[in-house]
MMTF fields as JSON, N, C-alpha, C and O atoms, coordinates in Angstrom:
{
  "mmtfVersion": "1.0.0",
  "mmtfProducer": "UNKNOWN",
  "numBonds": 279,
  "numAtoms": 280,
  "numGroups": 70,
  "numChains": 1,
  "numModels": 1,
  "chainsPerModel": [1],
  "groupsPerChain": [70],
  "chainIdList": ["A"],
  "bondAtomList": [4, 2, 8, 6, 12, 10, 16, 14, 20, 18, 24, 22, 28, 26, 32, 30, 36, 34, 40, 38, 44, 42, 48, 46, 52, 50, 56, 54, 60, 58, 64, 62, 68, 66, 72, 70, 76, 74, 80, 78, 84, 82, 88, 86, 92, 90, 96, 94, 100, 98, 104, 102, 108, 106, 112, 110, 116, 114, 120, 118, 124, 122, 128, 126, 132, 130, 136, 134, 140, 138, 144, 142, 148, 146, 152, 150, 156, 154, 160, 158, 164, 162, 168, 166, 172, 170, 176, 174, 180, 178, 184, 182, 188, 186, 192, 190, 196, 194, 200, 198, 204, 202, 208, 206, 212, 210, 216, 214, 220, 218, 224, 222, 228, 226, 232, 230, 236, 234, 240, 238, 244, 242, 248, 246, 252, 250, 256, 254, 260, 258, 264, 262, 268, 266, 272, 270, 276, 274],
  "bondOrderList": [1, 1, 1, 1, 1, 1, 1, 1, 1, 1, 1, 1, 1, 1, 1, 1, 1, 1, 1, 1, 1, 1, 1, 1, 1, 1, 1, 1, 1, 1, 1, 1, 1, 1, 1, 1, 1, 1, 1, 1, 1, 1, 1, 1, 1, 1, 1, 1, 1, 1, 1, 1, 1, 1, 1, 1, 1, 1, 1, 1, 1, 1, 1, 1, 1, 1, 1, 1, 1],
  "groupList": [{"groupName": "UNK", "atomNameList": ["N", "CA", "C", "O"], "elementList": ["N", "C", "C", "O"], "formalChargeList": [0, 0, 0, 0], "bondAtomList": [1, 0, 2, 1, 3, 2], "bondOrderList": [1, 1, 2], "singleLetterCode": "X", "chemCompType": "L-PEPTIDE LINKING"}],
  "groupTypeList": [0, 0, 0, 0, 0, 0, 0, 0, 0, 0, 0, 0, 0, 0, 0, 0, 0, 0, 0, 0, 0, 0, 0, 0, 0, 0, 0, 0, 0, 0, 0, 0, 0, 0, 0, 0, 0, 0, 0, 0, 0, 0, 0, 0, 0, 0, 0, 0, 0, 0, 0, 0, 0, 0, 0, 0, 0, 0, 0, 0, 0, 0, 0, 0, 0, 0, 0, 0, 0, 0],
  "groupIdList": [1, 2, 3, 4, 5, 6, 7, 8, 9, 10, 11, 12, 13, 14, 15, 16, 17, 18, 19, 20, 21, 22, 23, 24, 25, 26, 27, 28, 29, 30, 31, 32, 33, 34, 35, 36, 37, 38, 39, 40, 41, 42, 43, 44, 45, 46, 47, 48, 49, 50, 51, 52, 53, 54, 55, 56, 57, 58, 59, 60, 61, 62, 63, 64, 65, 66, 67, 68, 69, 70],
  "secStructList": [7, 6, 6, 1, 1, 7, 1, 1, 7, 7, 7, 7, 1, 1, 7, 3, 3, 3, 3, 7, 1, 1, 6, 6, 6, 6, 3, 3, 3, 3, 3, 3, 3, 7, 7, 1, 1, 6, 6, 3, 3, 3, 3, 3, 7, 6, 6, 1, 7, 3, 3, 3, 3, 3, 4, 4, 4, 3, 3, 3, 7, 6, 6, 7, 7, 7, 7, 7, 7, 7],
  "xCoordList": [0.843, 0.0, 0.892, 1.67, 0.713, 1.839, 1.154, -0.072, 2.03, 1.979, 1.994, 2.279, 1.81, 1.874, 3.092, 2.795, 4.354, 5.168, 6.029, 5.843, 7.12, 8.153, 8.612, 8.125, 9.624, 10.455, 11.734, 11.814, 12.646, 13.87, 14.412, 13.614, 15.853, 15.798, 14.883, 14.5, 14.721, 13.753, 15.296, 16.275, 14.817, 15.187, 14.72, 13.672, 14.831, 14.93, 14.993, 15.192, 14.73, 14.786, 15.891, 16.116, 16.422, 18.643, 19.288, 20.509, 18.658, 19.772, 20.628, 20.291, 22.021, 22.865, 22.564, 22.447, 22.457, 22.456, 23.45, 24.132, 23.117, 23.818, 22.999, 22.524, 22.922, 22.487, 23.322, 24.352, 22.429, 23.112, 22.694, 23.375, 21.7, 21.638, 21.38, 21.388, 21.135, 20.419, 21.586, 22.773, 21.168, 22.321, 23.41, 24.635, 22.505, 23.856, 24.422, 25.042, 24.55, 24.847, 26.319, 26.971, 26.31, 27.49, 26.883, 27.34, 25.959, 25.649, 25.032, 24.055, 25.802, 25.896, 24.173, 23.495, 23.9, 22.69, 21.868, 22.062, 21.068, 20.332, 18.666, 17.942, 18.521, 17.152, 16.142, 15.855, 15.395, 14.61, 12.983, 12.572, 12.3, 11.026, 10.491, 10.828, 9.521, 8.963, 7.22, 6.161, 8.031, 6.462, 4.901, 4.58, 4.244, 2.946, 3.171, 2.941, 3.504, 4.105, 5.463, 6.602, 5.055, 5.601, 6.974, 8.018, 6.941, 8.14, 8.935, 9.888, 9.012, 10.015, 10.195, 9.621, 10.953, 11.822, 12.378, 12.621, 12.689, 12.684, 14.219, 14.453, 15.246, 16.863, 17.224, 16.779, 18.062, 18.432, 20.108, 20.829, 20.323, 22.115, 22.673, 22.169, 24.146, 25.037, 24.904, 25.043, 24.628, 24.508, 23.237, 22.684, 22.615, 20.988, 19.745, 18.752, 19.738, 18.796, 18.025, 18.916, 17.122, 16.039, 15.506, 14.599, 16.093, 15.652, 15.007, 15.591, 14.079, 13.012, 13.972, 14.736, 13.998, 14.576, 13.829, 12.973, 13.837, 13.328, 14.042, 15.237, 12.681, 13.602, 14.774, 15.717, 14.112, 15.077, 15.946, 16.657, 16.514, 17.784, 18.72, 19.852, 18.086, 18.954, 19.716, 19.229, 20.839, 21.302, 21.655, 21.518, 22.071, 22.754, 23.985, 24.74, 24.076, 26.311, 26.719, 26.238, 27.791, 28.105, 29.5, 30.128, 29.516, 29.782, 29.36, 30.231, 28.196, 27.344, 26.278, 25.928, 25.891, 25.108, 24.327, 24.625, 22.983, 21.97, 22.757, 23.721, 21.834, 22.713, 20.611, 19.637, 21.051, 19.851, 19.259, 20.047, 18.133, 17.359, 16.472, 15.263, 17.215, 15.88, 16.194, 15.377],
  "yCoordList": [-1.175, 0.0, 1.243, 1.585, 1.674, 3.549, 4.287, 4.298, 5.294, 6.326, 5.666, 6.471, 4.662, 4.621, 4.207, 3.619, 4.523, 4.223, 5.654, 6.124, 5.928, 7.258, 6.769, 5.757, 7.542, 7.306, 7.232, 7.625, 6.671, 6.712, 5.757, 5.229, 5.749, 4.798, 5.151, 6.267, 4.169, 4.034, 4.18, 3.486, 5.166, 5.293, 4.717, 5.342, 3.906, 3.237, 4.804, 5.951, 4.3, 5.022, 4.247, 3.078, 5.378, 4.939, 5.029, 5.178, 4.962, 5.416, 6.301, 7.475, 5.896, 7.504, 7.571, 6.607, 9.329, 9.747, 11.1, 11.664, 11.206, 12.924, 14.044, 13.725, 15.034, 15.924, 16.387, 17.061, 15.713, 15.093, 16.446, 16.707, 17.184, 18.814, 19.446, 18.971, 20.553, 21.834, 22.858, 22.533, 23.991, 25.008, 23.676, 23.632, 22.649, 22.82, 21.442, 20.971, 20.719, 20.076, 19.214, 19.831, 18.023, 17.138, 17.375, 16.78, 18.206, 17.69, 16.252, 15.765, 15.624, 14.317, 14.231, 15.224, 13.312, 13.05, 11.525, 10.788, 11.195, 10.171, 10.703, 11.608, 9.352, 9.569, 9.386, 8.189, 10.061, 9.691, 9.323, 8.198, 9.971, 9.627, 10.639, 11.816, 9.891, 10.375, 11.7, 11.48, 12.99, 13.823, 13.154, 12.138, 14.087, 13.746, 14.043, 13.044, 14.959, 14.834, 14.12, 14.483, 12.939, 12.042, 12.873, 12.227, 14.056, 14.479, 14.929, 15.561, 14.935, 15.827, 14.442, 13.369, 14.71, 13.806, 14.36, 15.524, 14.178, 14.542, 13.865, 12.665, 14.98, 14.061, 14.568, 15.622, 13.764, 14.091, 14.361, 13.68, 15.819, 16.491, 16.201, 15.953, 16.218, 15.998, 16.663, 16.302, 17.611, 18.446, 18.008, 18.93, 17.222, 16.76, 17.123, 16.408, 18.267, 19.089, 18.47, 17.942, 18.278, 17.268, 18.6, 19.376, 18.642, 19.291, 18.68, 17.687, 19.126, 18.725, 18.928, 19.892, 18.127, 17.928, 17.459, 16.675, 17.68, 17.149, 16.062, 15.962, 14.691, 13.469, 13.049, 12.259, 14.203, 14.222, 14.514, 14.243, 15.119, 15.816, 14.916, 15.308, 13.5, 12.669, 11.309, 10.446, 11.569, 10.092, 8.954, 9.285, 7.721, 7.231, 7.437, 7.423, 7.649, 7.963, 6.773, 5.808, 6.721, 5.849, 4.725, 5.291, 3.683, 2.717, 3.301, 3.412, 3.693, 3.693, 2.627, 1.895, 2.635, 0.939, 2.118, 3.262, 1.128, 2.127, 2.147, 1.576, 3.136, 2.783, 3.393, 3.712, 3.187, 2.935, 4.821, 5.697, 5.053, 6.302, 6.032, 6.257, 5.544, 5.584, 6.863, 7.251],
  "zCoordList": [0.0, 0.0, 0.0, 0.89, -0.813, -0.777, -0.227, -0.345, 0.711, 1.508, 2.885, 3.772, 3.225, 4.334, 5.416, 6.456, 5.129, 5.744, 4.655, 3.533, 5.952, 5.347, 4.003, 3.499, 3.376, 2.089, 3.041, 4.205, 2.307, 2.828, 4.415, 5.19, 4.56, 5.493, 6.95, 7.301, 7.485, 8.506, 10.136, 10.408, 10.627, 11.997, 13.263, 13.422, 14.289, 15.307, 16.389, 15.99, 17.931, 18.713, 19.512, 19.823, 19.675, 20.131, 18.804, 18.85, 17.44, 16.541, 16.473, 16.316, 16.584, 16.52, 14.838, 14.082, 14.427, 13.485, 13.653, 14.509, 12.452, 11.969, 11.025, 9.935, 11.432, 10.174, 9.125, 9.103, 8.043, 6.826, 5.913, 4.921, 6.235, 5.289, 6.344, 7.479, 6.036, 6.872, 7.578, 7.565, 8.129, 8.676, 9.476, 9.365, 10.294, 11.494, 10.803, 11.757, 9.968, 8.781, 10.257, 11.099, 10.025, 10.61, 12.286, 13.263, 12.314, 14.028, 14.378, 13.808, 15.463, 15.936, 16.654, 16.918, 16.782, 18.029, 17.943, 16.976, 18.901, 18.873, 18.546, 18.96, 17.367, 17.472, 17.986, 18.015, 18.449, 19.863, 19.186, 19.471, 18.548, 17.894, 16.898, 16.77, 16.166, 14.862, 15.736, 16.322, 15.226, 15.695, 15.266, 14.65, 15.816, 14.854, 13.45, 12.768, 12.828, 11.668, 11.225, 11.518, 10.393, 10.47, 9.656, 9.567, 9.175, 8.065, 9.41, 8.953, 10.364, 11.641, 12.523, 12.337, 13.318, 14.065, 15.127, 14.809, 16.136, 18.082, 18.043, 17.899, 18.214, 18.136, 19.489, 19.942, 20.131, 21.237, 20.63, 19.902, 21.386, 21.099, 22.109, 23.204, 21.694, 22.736, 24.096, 25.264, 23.559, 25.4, 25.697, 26.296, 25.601, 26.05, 25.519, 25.655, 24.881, 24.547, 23.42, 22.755, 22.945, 22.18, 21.069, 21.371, 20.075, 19.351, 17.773, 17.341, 17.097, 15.539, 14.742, 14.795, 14.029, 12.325, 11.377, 11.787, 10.077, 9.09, 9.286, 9.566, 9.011, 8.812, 7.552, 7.583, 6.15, 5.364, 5.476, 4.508, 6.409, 6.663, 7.727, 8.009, 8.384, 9.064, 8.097, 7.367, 8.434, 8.367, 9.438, 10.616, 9.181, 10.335, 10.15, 9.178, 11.342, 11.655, 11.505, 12.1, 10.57, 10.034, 11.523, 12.418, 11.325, 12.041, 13.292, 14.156, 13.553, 15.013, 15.098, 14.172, 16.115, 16.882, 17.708, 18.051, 17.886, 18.897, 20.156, 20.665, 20.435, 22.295, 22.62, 21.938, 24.344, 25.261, 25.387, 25.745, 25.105, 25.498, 26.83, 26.891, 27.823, 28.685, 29.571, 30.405]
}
């Protein structure tokens, strides 16, 4: 059935990623969850702070492994 699942790779909660476009472009973080709008995404930054991204704009950091969000 189309439309019902994102485009592009699918993110996990504990994925380390990176921002792969946008101003702050190479910032590190974990992905924490998909908004109600499924196009934005809840990343947790190094200093703690949980800030929205376009999900187009994440990748996974490359040779990273989830780690634990509790």
């Amino acid at each position: 059935m189309l439309g019902t699942r994102p485009a592009g790779p699918e993110f996990r909660e504990g994925d380390q990623v990176v921002l792969a476009e946008g101003t702050y472009q190479g910032t590190p973080g974990v992905f924490l969850r998909l908004k109600e709008d499924v196009k934005w995404a809840d990343v947790t930054e190094r200093d703690g702070s949980i800030r929205s991204h376009p999900v187009e704009w994440l990748a996974h950091a490359a040779g990273a492994s989830p780690v634990s969000v509790n």
